[in-house]
Backbone as CSV, one residue per row, in Angstrom:
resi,resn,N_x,N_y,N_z,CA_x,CA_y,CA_z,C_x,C_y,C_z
1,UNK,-25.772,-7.015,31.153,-25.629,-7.829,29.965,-25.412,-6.904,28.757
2,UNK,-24.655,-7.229,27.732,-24.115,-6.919,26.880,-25.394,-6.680,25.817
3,UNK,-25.369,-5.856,24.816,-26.363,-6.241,23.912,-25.423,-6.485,22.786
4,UNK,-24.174,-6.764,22.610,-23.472,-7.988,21.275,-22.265,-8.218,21.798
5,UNK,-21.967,-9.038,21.801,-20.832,-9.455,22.478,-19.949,-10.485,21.374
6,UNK,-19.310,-10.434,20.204,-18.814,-11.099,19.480,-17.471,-11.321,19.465
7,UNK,-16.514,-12.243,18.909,-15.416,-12.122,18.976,-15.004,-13.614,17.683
8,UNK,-13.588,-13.130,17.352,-12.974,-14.008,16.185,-11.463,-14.488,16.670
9,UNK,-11.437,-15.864,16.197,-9.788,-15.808,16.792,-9.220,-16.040,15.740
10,UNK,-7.948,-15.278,15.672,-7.033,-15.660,14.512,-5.639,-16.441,14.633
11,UNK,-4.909,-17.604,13.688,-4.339,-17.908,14.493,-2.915,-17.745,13.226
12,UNK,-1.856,-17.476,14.054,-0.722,-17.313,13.128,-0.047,-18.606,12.494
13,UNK,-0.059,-18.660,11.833,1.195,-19.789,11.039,1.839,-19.420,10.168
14,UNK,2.282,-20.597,9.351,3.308,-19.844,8.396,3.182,-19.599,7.020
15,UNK,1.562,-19.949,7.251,1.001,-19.909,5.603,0.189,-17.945,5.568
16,UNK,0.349,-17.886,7.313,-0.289,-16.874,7.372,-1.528,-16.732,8.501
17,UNK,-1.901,-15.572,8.542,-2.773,-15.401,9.992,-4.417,-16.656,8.795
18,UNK,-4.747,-17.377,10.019,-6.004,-18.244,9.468,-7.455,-18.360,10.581
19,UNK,-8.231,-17.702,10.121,-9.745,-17.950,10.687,-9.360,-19.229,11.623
20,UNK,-10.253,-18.696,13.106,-10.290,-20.023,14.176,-11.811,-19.944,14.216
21,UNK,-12.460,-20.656,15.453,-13.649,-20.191,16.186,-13.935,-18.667,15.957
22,UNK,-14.994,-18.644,15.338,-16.093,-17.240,16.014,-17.217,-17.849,16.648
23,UNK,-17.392,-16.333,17.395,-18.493,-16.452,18.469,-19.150,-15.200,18.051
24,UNK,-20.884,-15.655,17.285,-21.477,-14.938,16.839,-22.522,-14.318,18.106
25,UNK,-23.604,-13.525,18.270,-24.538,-13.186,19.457,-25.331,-14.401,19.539
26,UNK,-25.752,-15.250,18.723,-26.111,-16.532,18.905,-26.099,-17.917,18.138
27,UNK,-24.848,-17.915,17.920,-24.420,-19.252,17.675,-22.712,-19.277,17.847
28,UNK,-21.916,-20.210,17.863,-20.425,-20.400,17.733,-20.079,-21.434,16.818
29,UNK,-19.299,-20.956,15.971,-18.550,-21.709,14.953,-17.086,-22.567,15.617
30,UNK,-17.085,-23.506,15.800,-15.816,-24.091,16.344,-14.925,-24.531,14.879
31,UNK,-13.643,-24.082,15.056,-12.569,-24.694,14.472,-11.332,-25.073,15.411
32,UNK,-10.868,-26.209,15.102,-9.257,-26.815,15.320,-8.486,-25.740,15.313
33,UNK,-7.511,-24.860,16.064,-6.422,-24.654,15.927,-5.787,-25.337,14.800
34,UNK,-4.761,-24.582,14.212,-3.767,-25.482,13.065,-2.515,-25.619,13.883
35,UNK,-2.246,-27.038,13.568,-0.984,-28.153,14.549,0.323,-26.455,14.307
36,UNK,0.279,-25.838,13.368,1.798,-25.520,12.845,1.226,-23.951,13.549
37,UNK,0.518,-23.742,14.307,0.364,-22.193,14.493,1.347,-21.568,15.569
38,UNK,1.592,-19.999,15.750,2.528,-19.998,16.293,2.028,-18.797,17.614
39,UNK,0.778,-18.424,17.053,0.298,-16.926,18.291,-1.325,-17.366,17.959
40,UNK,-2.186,-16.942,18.706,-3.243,-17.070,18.570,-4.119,-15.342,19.222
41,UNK,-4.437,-15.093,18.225,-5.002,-13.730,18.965,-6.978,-13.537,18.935
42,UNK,-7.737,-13.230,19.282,-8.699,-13.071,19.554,-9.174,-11.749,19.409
43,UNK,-9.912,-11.219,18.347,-10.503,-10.343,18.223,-11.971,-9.811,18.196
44,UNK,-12.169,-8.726,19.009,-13.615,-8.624,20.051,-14.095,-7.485,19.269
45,UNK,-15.293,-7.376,19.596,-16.260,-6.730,19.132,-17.558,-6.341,19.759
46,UNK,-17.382,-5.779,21.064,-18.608,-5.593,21.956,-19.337,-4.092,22.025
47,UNK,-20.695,-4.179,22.129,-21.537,-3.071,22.299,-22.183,-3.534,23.431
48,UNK,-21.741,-2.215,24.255,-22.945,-2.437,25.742,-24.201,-2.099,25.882
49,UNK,-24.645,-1.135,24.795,-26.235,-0.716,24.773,-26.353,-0.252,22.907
50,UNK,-27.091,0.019,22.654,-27.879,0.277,21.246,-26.845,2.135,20.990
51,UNK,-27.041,2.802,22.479,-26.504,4.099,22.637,-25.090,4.319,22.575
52,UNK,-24.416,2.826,22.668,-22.648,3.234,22.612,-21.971,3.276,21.461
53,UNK,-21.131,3.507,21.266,-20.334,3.054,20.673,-19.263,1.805,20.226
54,UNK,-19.354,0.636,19.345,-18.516,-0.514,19.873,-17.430,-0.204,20.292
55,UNK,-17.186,-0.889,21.038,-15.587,-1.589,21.363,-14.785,-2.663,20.594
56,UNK,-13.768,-2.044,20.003,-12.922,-3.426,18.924,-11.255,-3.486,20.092
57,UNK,-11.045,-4.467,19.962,-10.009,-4.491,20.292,-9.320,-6.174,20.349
58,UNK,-8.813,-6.354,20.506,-7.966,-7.996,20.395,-6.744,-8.149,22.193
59,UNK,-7.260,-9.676,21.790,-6.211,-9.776,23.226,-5.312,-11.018,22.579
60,UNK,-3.976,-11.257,22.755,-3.431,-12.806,22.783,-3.822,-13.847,23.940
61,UNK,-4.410,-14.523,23.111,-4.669,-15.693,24.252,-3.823,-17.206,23.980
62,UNK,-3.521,-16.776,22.924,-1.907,-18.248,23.279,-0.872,-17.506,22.459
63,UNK,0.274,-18.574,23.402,1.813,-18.065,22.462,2.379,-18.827,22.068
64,UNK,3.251,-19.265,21.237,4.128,-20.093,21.204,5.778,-19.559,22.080
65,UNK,6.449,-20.722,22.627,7.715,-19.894,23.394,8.549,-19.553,22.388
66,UNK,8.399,-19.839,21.022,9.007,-19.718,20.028,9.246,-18.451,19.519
67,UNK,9.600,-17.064,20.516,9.829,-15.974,20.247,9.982,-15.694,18.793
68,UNK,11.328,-16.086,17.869,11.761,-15.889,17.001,10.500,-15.977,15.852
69,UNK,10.092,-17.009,16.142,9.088,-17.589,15.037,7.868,-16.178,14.855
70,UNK,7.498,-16.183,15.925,6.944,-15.137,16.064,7.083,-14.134,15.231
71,UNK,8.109,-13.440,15.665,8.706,-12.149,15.591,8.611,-12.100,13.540
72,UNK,9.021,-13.172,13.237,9.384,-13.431,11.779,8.287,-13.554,11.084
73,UNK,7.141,-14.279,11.658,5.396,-14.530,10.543,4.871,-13.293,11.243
74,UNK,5.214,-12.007,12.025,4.399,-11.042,12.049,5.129,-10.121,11.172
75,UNK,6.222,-10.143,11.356,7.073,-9.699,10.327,6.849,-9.653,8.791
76,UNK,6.300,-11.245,8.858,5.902,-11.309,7.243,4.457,-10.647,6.842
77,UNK,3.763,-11.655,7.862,2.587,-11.150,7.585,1.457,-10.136,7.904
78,UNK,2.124,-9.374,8.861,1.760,-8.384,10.193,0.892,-8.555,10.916
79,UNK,-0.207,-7.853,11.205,-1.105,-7.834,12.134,-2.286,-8.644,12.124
80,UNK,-2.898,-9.389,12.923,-3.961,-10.233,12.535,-5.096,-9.466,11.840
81,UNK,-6.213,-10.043,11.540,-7.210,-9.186,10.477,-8.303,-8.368,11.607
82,UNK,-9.080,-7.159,11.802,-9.682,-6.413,12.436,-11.160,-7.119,12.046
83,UNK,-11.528,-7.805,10.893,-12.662,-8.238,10.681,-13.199,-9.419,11.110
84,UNK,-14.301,-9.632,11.251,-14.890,-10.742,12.043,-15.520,-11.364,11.397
């Protein structure tokens, strides 16, 4: 077992990357996806003992097939946010 295991999802649209669900060490904030989003990425934040070092890193966990769209609001707005 983990001793923090957190994570944030961010989701792209066209107003810009927007706060989803976090998952705090003990509680979860649920939000709606936004209808107009176009990538959804998930950004983690785990420590395995008091002695490690965290782990940050992000995974995509939805896409839109909408390549272009994509390509263009990361374009605009770049990378989702590293903060949680």
């Amino acid at each position: 077992m983990s001793l923090s295991n957190e994570w944030t999802d961010w989701h792209l649209t066209p107003k810009g990357w927007e706060r989803g669900t976090e998952k705090e060490d003990f509680r979860t904030i649920e939000r709606e996806p936004p209808p107009d989003r176009v990538k959804t990425v998930r950004w983690h934040d785990y420590l395995s003992s008091r002695f490690s070092k965290p782990d940050r890193y992000h995974s995509d966990i939805w896409s839109s097939p909408d390549k272009a769209a994509i390509a263009k609001l990361v374009a605009e707005f770049g990378d989702p946010p590293s903060n949680l």
